[in-house]
Every structure is written in structure tokens, then in C-alpha cells.
C-alpha positions in Angstrom: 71.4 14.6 40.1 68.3 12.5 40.2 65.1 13.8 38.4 61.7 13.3 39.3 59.7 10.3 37.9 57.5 11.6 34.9 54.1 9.9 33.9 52.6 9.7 30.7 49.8 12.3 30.4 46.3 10.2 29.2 44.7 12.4 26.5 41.2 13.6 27.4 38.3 13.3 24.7 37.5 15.9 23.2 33.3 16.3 22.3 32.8 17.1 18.1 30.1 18.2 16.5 28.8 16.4 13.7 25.9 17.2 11.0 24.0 14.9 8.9 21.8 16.1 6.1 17.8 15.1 5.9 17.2 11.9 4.4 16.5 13.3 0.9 18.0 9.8 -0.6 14.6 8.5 0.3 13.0 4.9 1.7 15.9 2.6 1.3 14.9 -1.0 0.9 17.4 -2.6 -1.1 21.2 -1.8 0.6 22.6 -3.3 3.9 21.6 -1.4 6.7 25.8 -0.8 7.3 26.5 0.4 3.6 23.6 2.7 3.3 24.3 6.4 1.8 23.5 9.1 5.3 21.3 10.9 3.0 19.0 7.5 2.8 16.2 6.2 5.5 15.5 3.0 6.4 11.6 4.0 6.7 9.9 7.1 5.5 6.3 6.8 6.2 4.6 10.1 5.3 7.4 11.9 4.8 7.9 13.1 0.9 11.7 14.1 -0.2 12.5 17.2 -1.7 15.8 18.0 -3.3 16.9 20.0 -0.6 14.6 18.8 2.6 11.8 16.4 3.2 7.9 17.5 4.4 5.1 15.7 5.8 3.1 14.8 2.7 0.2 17.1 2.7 -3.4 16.3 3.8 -7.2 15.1 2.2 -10.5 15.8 2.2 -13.5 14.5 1.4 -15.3 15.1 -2.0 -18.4 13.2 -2.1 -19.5 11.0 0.4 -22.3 8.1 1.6 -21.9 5.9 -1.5 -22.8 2.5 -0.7 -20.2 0.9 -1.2 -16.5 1.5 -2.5 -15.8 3.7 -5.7 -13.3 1.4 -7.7 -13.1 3.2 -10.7 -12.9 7.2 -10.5 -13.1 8.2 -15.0 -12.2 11.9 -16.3 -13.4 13.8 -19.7 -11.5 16.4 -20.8 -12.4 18.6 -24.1 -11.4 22.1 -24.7 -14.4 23.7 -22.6 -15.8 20.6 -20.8 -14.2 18.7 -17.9 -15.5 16.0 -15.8 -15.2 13.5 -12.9 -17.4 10.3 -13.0 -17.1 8.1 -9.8 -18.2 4.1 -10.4 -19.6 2.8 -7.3 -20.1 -1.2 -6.2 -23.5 -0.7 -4.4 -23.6 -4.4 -3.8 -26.0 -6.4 -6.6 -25.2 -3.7 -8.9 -22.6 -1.2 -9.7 -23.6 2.7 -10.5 -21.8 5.8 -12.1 -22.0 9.6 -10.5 -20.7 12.2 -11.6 -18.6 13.9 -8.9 -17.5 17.2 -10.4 -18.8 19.6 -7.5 -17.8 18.6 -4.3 -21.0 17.4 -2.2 -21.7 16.2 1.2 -23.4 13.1 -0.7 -23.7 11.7 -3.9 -25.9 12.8 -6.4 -28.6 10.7 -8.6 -26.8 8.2 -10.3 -26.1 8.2 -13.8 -26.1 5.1 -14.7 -27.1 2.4 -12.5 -27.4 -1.7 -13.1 -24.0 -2.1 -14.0 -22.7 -5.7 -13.4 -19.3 -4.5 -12.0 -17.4 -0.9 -11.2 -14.1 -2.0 -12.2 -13.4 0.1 -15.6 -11.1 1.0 -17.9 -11.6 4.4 -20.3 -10.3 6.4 -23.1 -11.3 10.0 -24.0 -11.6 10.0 -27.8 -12.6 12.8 -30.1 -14.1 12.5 -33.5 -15.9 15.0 -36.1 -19.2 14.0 -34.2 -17.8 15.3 -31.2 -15.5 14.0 -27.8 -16.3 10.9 -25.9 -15.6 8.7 -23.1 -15.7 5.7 -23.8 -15.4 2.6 -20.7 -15.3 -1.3 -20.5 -15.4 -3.4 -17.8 -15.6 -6.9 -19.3 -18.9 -7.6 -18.3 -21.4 -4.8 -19.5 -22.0 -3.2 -23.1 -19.5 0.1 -24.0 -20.6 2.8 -21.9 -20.6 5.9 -23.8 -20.5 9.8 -22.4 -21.2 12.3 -25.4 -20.5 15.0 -23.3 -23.7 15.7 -21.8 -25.2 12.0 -21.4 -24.8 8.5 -20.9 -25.4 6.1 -23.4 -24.5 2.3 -24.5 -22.8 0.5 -27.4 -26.1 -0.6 -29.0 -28.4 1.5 -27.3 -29.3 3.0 -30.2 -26.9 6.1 -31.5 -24.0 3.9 -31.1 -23.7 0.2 -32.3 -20.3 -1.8 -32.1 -20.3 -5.0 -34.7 -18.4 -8.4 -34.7 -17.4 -8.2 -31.4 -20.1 -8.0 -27.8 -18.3 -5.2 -26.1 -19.6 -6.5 -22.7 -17.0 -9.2 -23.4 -14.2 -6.4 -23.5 -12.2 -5.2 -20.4 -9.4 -3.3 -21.7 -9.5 0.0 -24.0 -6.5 2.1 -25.9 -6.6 4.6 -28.9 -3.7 4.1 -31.2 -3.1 6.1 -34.3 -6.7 7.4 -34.5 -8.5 4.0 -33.8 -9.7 2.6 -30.8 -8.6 -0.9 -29.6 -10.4 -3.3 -27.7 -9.5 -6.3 -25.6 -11.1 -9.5 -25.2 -11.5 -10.5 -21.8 -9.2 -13.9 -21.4 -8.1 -14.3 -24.7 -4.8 -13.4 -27.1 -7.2 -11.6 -29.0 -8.1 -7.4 -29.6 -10.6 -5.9 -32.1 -9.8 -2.2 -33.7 -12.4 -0.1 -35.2 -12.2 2.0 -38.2 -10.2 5.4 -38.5 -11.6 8.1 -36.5 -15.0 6.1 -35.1 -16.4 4.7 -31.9 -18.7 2.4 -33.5 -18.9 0.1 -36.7 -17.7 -3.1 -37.6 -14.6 -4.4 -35.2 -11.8 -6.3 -37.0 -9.7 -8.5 -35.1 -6.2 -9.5 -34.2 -5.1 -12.8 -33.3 -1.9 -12.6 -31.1 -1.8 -16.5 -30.3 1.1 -17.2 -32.9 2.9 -13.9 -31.3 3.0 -15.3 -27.7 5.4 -18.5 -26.5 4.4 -18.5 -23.2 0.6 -18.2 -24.0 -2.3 -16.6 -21.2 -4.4 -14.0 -22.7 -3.8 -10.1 -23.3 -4.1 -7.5 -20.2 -3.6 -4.1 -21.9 -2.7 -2.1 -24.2 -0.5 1.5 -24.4 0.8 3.6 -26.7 4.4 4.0 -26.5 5.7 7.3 -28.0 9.7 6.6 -29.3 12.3 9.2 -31.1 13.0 7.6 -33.8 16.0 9.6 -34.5 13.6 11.8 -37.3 10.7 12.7 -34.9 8.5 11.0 -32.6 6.9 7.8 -33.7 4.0 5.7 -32.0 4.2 2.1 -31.2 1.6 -0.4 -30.2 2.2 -1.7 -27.4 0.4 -5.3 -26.3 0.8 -6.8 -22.6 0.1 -10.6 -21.9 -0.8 -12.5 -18.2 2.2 -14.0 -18.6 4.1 -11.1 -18.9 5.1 -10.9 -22.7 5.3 -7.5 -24.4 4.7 -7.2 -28.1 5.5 -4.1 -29.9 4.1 -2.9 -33.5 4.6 -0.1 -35.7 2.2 1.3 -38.1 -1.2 2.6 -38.9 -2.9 -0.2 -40.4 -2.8 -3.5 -39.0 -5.0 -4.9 -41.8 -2.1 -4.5 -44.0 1.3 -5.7 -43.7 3.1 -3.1 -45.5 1.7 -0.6 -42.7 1.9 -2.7 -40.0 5.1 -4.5 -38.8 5.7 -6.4 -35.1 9.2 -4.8 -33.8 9.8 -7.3 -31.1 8.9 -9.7 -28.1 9.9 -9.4 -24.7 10.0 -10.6 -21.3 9.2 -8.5 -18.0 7.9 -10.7 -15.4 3.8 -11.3 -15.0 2.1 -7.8 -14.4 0.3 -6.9 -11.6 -3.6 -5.9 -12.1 -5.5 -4.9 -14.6 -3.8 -0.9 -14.8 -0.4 -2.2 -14.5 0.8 0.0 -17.2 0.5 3.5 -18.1 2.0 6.4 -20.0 4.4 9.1 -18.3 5.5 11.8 -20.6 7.1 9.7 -24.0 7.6 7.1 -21.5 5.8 4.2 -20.2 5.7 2.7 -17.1 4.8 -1.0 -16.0 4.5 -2.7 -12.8 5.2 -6.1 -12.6 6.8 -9.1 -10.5 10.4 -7.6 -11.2 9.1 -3.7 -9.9 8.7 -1.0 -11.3 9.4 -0.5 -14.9 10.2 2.1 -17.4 10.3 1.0 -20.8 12.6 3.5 -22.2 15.4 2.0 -19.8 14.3 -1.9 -20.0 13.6 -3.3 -23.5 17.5 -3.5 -23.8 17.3 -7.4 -25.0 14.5 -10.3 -25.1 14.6 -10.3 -21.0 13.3 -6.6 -19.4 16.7 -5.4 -17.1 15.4 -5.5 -13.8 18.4 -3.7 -13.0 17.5 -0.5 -14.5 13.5 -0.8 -12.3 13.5 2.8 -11.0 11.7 0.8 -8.1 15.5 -0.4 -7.8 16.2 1.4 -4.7 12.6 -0.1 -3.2 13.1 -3.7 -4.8 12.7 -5.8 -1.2 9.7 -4.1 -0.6 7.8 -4.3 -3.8 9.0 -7.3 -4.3 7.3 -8.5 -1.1 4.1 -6.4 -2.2 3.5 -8.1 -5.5 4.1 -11.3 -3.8 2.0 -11.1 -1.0 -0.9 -9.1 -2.0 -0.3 -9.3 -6.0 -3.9 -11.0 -6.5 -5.4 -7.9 -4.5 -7.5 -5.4 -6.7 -6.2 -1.9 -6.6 -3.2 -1.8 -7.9 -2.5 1.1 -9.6 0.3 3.3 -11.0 -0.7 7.5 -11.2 2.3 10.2 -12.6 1.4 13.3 -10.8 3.1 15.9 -12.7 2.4 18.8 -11.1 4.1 17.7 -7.7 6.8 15.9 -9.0 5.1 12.8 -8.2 4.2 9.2 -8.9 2.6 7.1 -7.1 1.8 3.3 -6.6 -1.0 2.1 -5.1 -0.6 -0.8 -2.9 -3.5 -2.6 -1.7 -2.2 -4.6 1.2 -6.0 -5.8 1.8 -9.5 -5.1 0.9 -9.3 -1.5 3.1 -5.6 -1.0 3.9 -4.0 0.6 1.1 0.0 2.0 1.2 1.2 4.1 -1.3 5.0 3.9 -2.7 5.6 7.4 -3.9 8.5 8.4 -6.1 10.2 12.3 -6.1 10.7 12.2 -10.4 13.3 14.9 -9.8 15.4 13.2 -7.7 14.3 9.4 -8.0 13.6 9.4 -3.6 11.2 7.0 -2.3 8.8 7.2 0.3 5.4 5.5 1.7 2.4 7.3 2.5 0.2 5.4 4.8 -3.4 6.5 6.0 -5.2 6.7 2.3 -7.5 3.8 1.6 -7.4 4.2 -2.2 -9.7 2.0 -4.2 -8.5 3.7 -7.7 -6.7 7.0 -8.2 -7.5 9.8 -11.2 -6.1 13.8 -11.8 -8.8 16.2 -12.4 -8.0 19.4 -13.8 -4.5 18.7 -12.0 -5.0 18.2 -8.4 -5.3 14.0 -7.4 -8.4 12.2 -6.4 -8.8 8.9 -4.9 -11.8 6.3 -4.6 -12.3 5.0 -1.2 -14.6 2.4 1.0 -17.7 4.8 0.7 -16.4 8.1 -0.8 -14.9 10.4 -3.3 -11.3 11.9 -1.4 -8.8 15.2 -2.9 -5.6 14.2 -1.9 -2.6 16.4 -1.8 -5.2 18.9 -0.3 -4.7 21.0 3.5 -2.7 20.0 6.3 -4.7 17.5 7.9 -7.0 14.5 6.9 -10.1 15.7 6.8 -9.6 16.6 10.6 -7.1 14.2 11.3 -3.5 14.7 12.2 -0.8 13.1 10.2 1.6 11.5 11.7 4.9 10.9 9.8 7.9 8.0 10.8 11.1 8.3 10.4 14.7 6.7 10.3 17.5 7.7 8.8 20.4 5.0 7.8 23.0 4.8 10.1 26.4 6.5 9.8 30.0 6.0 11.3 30.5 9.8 11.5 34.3 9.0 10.5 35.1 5.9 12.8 34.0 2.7 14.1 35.3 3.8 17.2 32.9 3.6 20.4 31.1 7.0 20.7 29.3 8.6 24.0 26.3 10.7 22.8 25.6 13.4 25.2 22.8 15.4 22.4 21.3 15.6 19.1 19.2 18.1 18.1 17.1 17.7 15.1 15.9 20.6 12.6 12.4 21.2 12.2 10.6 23.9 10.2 7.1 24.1 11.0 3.9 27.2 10.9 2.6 25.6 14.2 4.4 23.7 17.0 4.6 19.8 15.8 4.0 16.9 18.1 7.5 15.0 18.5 8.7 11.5 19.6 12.6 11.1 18.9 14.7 8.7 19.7 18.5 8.0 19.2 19.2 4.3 18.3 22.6 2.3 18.2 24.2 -0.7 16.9 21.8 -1.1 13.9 18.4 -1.2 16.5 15.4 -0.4 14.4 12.8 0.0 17.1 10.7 2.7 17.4 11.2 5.3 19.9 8.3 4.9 23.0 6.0 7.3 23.7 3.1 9.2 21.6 3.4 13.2 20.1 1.3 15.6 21.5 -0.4 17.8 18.9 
């Protein structure tokens, strides 16, 4: 008996739904755009990643405004009861500093005024005749702040000998001393033991260095040394040599010994390194770099920058805009931040920020940071005319912040050609948020058109 033809049935698709987590990896600079993780972004501008989520960084406001030019140096005194905020202003022919503790609508009588440059360096030091700031900018005498005024090195109370202080432009305490450093030269002064003034003795660092230049700072690196925590002196050249010492004394060589020389790539401004926690940090032509995780051997391991997962970008930073002044490297602990200041020209400013729980980049855009301080532990920053409180509200200083972002492409579980018919993203917000989204294919980075309604 004859049966009927039968065709093949054709399988209809079927419609999934598929979730992707927020890009808590971070600003991804460094991996293929096919191999990236889904929890990475290809940009994250003013967006900060949380362990579980990411926000819109928060807002600013302004502190002190109407200087007369930009504040390039923002200096803060701490002692037990006391606790300041100077401001250094470049007011054209002269520099000034203010102090900017109370926020004001403008800036109050300056200081001191007559100042060759605003472009500082500080320590807060304490001695039995009280605590001190104490600030160089390679150009002008020590500036001195006792706690209730302003005076010089040679002024009168306060005398520094062997050594013209204006000629200084770097400043450290180590092991109860303060250490100078000699603008353009592989040379430092120390005074004596518990003092900010006397006779400086130097120390000549031009057999110590191959590659030569002159010294750019100086930090203390704290270590475990396997019986408790031990200090080392830490000495940074233009060329991008490290030196480290241990000891007290370096007047005598049974107290004072030089642990090694290494290599990191040439640093980039003048506060290109600073402490975090017993760590120390140092940015450079090869990134961002933690010592504890670097000085493996005679050549840093650029390998283990924790600016790995941004190298591209800050590579292209210190390249292109290296020479620029503002550079700057703050550890915000009380966010879970730290930032870099990226001056991209003489009044835009980027900032890499770094999650130091989870190690997530991001950039914020929008703050047109001259220098960067924490006061009594919420962030300031110096800008073209004024003092600015960052991390502060949900707007800047009126504005709306607007936040970009992309998140790495995915497969969801084939290379198969897909048909999107929706995607709904997550957004938890107080207020109804302007949006702009966009879905983009076969590896398209532009931007999605159109401008969010607040």
C-alpha cells in the first residue's frame, strides 16, 4: 500500500534569555576586544566599580574660589588637636599661600605672598619644639608653618646651614631626620636627629647611579623584615634608578648600608611616588608600580604594574602628555580608592581610578585637578582658579554627571548569528536618570546617538 510522502520538519528558533553581570572587572585597556572577561568594559568614564555593582562616581563642590590663577600645590598639617589646609596659588609674577580650612566663597588674605613658584613639596614633622610643616619648591627659602604662623628658613627662628634651601625641591623624613634634595643634582643634604634646622650634611649619590641625571625624590619604604617592620631609604633618579638604604646614620657605615639598585623606567613628575599603607607606589614609563610586587631583580617587573589591566592607556598617557605638570598619584583610603591624576593639558585633567578591593579600573572625567590632598579624610583638589571637595553630593557643583559606558563583548555560548529582539538594562537610582543606550554588534565601538534627558 503506498504511504504518503513525509517532509522533514525545519526546527523553529527558540528565543533565550541571557544575563550578563555589571562590568565590575573595570576599564579594560590591555586584552583583545574578542578575549575580554564579560565582567570587563571597554570604557568606564565616571562609572566607579564596586565588588558587587558599579555607581556614578559621586559629585564636587567648590571650597574656595576667585584665586587668580591655578592652585598647584594644596599642603595639609595634622597634629593631635590642630588640622589644616593651605592652598598655593600661581597669581602670575608671584605665587601665594592661603589657608583654606573653612570653606569660603573667596579666598582669604594670603599668607604668604612673593613666592617665586606654587609648585611644593611638604612634610609634617614633629619635634620637642613643637609640629611643623615644612615645604620646598626649588626656588624659594624652606617655608616653615609652626602651627599658628608662617615663617622661613633664615628668617630668623629657623636657620638651615651648608646647603641654600631655595636650591631644594624635594623633602622626606626618614628615621627622625629630614632629607633634602638638591634641585638637578645626585645629591641630598640630612639634618641632625630630631631638628628642622642646623648644619645639613650631604650625600653624594653620583658613584651609586650608572645611568647618571639627578635625584627626583625620596620615600620611606616600610618592609617586614621577617622580625618586625624596618624602614628603608628610598632614593629616585630622572633616569629612573631606585636606590635603597638601611639604617639610621648615613654618616657612618656601620649604620648605614645601600641594599640595592634598580631599574623601573623614567618617572613621571615630580610626586611620582608615594606611600600606601607599608607599600609604595611609583608611576613611571612602565605604569603603575607597587614596589612590594616589583623589585624582584635589577629590572622592576612591569608584569606585576597593578596599572597592568590599564597598560595601553597609561602607557599612551606618559607618553603623550608625560612632560605635562600635574601628575599625581593620591590612595584614598576611606573609599577604597586611588587615584591618578592625568593632565592631558594645561586644563583638561582625567583621572585613572583604581577599586583597591577589587583591583577595577575606571576614568573619571570632568575634574580639572591641578594637585590633589586628603583633609581630615574627605579629598580635595586644586583647580584653574579654586579650591574643589571631591567625592562630595551628587552633582558638580550644579552640574549633572554624565557617566559612559561599554561593556566587552560576549558570545553568550556561540558564535552562531543571533537576532536581538530586547535588552533591558538594570538601573538603581533615588531619582529618574537620563539614559542613552545602545546595543552594538560585530565589535562596533561607537557611541549610541542621541543626548539623556535629566
Amino acid at each position: 500500500m503506498r504511504q504518503p510522502a513525509r517532509t522533514k520538519g525545519v526546527r523553529s528558533q527558540v528565543s533565550r534569555t541571557l544575563s550578563l553581570p555589571a562590568p565590575v572587572g573595570g576599564w579594560n585597556a590591555r586584552d583583545p576586544l574578542p578575549e575580554m572577561d564579560p565582567k570587563d568594559a571597554v570604557k568606564l568614564d565616571n562609572w566607579f566599580p564596586l565588588p558587587s555593582e558599579v555607581m556614578i562616581r559621586k559629585g564636587s563642590e567648590s571650597w574656595v574660589s576667585g584665586f587668580d590663577g591655578p592652585v598647584e600645590t594644596l599642603m595639609t598639617y595634622q597634629t593631635g588637636t590642630v588640622s589644616k589646609l593651605f592652598a598655593v596659588a600661581d597669581v602670575g609674577a608671584t605665587a601665594e599661600i592661603y589657608d583654606v580650612t573653612t570653606q569660603a566663597g573667596t579666598p582669604p588674605t594670603a599668607d604668604v605672598d612673593s613666592l617665586t613658584n606654587a609648585r611644593f613639596q611638604y612634610v609634617n614633622f614633629s619635634t620637642s619644639g613643637g609640629s611643623f610643616l615644612l615645604a620646598v619648591n626649588g626656588a624659594d627659602k624652606m617655608q616653615i608653618y609652626t602651627g599658628s604662623a608662617w615663617d622661613a628658613d633664615g628668617g630668623g627662628t629657623y636657620t638651615v646651614t651648608n646647603v641654600d634651601t631655595a636650591d631644594c625641591i624635594h623633602i622626606n623624613m626618614h628615621m627622625r631626620r629630614i632629607w633634602l634634595i638638591e634641585d638637578g643634582k645626585l645629591v641630598a643634604w640630612y639634618l641632625p636627629v630630631n631638628s628642622i634646622a642646623g648644619a645639613a650634611s650631604s650625600y653624594d649619590f653620583r658613584s651609586i647611579f650608572p645611568r647618571g641625571g639627578y635625584l627626583m625624590a625620596m620615600e620611606t619604604w616600610t618592609l617586614d623584615a621577617g622580625q618586625g617592620l624596618d624602614d628603608h631609604a628610598v632614593f629616585l633618579t630622572s633616569e629612573g634608578e631606585i636606590a635603597v638604604f638601611k639604617g639610621t646614620d648615613p654618616s657612618s657605615a656601620s649604620t648605614w648600608s645601600l641594599v640595592g639598585v634598580f631599574y623601573a623606567g623614567k618617572p613621571i613628575g615630580r610626586r611620582c611616588i608615594v606611600k600606601m599603607g607599608g607599600d609604595m607606589l611609583l608611576i613611571c614609563q612602565e605604569g603603575l608600580l607597587a614596589f612590594s610586587k616589583s623589585l624582584m631583580s635589577s629590572r622592576v617587573n612591569t608584569k606585576s604594574a597593578i596599572s597592568d589591566k590599564i597598560q595601553s592607556a597609561v602607557s599612551d598617557a606618559t607618553t603623550i602628555y608625560g612632560s605635562n605638570y600635574g601628575w599625581q598619584i593620591l590612595p584614598y583610603p576611606a573609599e577604597n580608592m586611588l587615584i591618578l591624576n592625568v593632565p592631558t593639558s594645561s586644563s583638561i585633567v582625567h583621572q585613572y581610578v583604581m577599586n583597591t578591593i577589587s583591583g577595577a579600573w575606571c576614568r573619571f572625567l570632568d575634574w580639572n585637578a591641578y594637585c590633589w590632598a586628603e583633609f581630615n579624610s574627605e579629598i580635595y583638589y586644586g583647580g584653574a582658579t579654586s579650591v574643589v571637595k571631591a567625592w562630595s553630593g551628587y552633582n558638580d557643583d550644579g552640574d549633572n554627571i554624565q557617566g559612559s559606558a561599554q561593556q566587552a563583548y560576549h558570545y553568550f555560548g556561540s558564535q552562531r548569528q543571533k537576532f536581538w529582539k530586547a535588552a533591558r538594562p538594570i538601573i538603581r537610582a533615588n531619582t529618574k536618570p537620563g539614559l542613552v543606550v545602545g546595543l552594538n554588534t560585530d565589535y562596533d565601538e561607537s557611541e549610541p546617538s542621541g543626548t539623556p534627558t535629566f
